[in-house]
C-alpha positions in Angstrom: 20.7 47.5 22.7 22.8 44.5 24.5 21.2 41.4 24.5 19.9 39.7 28.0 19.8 36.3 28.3 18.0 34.4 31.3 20.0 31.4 32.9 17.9 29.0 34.7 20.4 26.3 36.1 20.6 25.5 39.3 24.7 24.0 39.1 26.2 27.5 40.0 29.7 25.8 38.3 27.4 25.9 34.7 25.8 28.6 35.6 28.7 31.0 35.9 30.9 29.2 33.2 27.9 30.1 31.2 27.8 33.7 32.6 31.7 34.1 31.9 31.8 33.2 28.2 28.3 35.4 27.4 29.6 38.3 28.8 33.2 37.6 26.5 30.5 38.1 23.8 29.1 41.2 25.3 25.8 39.6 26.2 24.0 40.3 29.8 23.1 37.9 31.5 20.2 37.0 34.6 20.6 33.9 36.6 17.6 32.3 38.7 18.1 28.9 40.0 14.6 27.9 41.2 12.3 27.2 38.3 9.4 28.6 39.6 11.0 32.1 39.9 12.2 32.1 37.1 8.9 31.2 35.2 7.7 34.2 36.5 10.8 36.4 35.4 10.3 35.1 31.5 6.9 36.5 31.8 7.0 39.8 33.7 10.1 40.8 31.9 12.2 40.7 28.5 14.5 38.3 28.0 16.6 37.6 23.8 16.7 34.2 25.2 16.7 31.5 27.7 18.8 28.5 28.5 16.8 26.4 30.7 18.3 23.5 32.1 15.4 20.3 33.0 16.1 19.2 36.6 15.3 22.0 38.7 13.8 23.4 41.8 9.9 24.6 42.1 9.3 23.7 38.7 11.4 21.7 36.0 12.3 23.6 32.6 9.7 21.6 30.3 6.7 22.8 32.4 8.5 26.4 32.1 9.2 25.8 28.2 5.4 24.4 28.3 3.7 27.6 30.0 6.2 30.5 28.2 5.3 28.8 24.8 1.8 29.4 25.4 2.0 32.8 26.6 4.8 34.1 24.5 5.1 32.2 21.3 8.0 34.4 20.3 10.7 33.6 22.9 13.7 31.7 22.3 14.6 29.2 24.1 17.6 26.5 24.2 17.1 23.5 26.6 20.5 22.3 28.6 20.4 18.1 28.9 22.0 15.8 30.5 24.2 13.6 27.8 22.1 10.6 28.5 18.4 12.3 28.8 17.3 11.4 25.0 13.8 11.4 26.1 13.9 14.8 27.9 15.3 16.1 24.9 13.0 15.2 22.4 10.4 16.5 25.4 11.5 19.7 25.3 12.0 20.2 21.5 8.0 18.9 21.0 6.9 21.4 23.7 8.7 24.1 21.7 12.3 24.9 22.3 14.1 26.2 19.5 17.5 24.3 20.6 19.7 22.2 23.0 22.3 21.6 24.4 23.8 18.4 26.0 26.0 18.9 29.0 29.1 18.9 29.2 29.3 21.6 26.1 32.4 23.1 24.9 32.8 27.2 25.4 32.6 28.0 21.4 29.5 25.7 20.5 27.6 27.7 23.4 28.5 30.5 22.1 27.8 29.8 18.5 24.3 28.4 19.5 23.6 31.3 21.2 24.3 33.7 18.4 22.6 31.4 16.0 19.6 31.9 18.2 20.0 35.8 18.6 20.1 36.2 14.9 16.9 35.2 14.5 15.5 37.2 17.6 17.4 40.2 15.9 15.1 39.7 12.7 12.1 39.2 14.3 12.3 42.3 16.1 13.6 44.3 13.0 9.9 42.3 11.2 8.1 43.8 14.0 9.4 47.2 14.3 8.6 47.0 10.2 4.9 45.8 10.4 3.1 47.2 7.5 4.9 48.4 5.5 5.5 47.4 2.0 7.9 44.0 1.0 9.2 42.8 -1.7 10.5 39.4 -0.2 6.8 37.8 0.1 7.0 33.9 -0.8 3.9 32.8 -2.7 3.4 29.0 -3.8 -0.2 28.9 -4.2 -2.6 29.2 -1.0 0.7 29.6 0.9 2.2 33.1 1.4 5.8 33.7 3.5 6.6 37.2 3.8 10.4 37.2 4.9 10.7 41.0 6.4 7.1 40.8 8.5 7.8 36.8 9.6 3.7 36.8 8.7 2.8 33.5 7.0 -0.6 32.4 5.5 -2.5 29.6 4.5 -5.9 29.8 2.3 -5.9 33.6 3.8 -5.7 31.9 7.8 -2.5 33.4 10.0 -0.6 30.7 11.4 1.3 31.2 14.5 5.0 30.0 14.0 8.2 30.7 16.3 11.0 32.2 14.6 12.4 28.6 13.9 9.5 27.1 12.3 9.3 30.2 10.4 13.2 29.6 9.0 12.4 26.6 8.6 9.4 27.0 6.5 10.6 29.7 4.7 14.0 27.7 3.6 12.5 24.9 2.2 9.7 26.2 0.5 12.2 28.3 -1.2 13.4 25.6 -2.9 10.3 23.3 -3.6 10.6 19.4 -4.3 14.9 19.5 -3.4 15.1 17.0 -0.7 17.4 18.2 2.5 18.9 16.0 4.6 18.6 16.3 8.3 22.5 17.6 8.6 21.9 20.2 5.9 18.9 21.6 7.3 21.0 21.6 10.7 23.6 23.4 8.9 20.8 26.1 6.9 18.1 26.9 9.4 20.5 26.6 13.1 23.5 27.7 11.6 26.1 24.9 13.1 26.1 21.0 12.2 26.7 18.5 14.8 26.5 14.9 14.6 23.6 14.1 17.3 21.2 16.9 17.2 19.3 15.4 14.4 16.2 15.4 16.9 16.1 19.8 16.6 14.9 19.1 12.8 12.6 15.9 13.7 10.8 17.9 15.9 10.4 21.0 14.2 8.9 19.1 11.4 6.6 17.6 13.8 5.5 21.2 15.1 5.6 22.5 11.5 3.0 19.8 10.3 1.0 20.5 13.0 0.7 23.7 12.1 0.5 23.8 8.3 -1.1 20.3 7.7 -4.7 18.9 7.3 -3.4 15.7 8.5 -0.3 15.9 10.5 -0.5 12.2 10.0 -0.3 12.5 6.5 1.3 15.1 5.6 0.8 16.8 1.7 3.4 19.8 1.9 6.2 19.0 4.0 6.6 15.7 3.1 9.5 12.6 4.0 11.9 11.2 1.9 12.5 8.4 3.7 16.4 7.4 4.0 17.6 10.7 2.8 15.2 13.6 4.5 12.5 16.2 3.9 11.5 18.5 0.6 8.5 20.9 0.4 5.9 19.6 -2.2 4.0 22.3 -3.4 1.3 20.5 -5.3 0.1 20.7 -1.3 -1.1 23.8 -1.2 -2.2 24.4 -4.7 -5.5 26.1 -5.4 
């Protein structure tokens, strides 16, 4: 099944340089240029992923991030900034995109980022379509229980809701409690490419992580900072 990704930009330059190199990768590709319109594709049809750029017409891309979050925790999405937007990016990472992108890009990191994210849509679906079934790749650390191949995580026998991201995420470094990971290596493990100035796509994960998994977000007991070098899981947090 070829992949279908939904370009909401509004430059037509970006939005067809973007078209040309997805299709070189044999991906399909939508474009809608006014945000509201496009809000309403994300939701009425299917979509692997969406690059939503932040300035647009109708309705910018963090109240579109915002809304598809809330309605379908499961999309991917990757945010397209301007170079200089550091608050808009951080914005759209805390409201729940799994990525970004600052503009100008270069042809092979979009296409990189875009098969980073498609790999984990891939495995998501392949956890769904395997729902119930036996696995042998369940992560237990006391109250806390990751199974890899159903993407279902617990905590003190309560669901929590994760994107695919926060569920790499989780999953990587709880597999290897107390080892400290820098914000590069986590870059490199979990997204799959390491560039110098997107150290904000683990900051805010973590954030949206601890909300999640934490008594106190504030104070966090499982994922826990290391300041000056990174973050380690601490699994004395979710003994019995």
């Amino acid at each position: 099944m070829t992949d279908k990704v939904l370009v909401v930009e509004d430059d037509n330059d970006i939005a067809n340089l973007i078209r040309v190199n997805l299709l070189e990768i044999g991906i399909e590709i939508e474009h809608e240029m006014n945000g509201q319109l496009a809000l309403q594709k994300a939701i009425d049809s299917h979509y692997s992923l969406l690059l939503l750029d932040i300035m647009l017409p109708g309705m910018s891309g963090l109240d579109i991030c915002r809304q598809i979050r809330d309605k379908k925790p499961e999309q991917a999405i990757i945010m397209l900034t301007a170079k200089n937007s550091e608050t808009d990016r951080v914005l759209g990472l805390e409201l729940g995109a799994d990525d970004y992108m600052t503009k100008p890009f270069s042809v092979r990191e979009l296409q990189a980022r875009v098969r980073s994210q498609l790999r984990k849509v891939h495995f998501l679906q392949q956890a769904t379509q395997d729902q119930g079934t036996s696995s042998e790749k369940t992560l237990k650390i006391g109250r806390l229980s990751i199974d890899q191949q159903t993407h279902q995580v617990m905590l003190a026998e309560q669901i929590l809701d994760l994107t695919a991201t926060e569920f790499e995420l989780l999953y990587h470094i709880a597999s290897h409690p107390n080892q400290v990971f820098s914000r590069s290596q986590l870059l490199e493990s979990v997204w799959g490419y390491h560039h110098s100035g997107y150290e904000h796509t683990v900051n805010s994960h973590i954030n949206r992580l601890r909300a999640k998994i934490e008594l106190d977000a504030t104070a966090p007991q499982i994922v826990q900072t290391v300041w000056g070098v990174g973050y380690k899981f601490n699994p004395q947090g979710v003994a019995p």
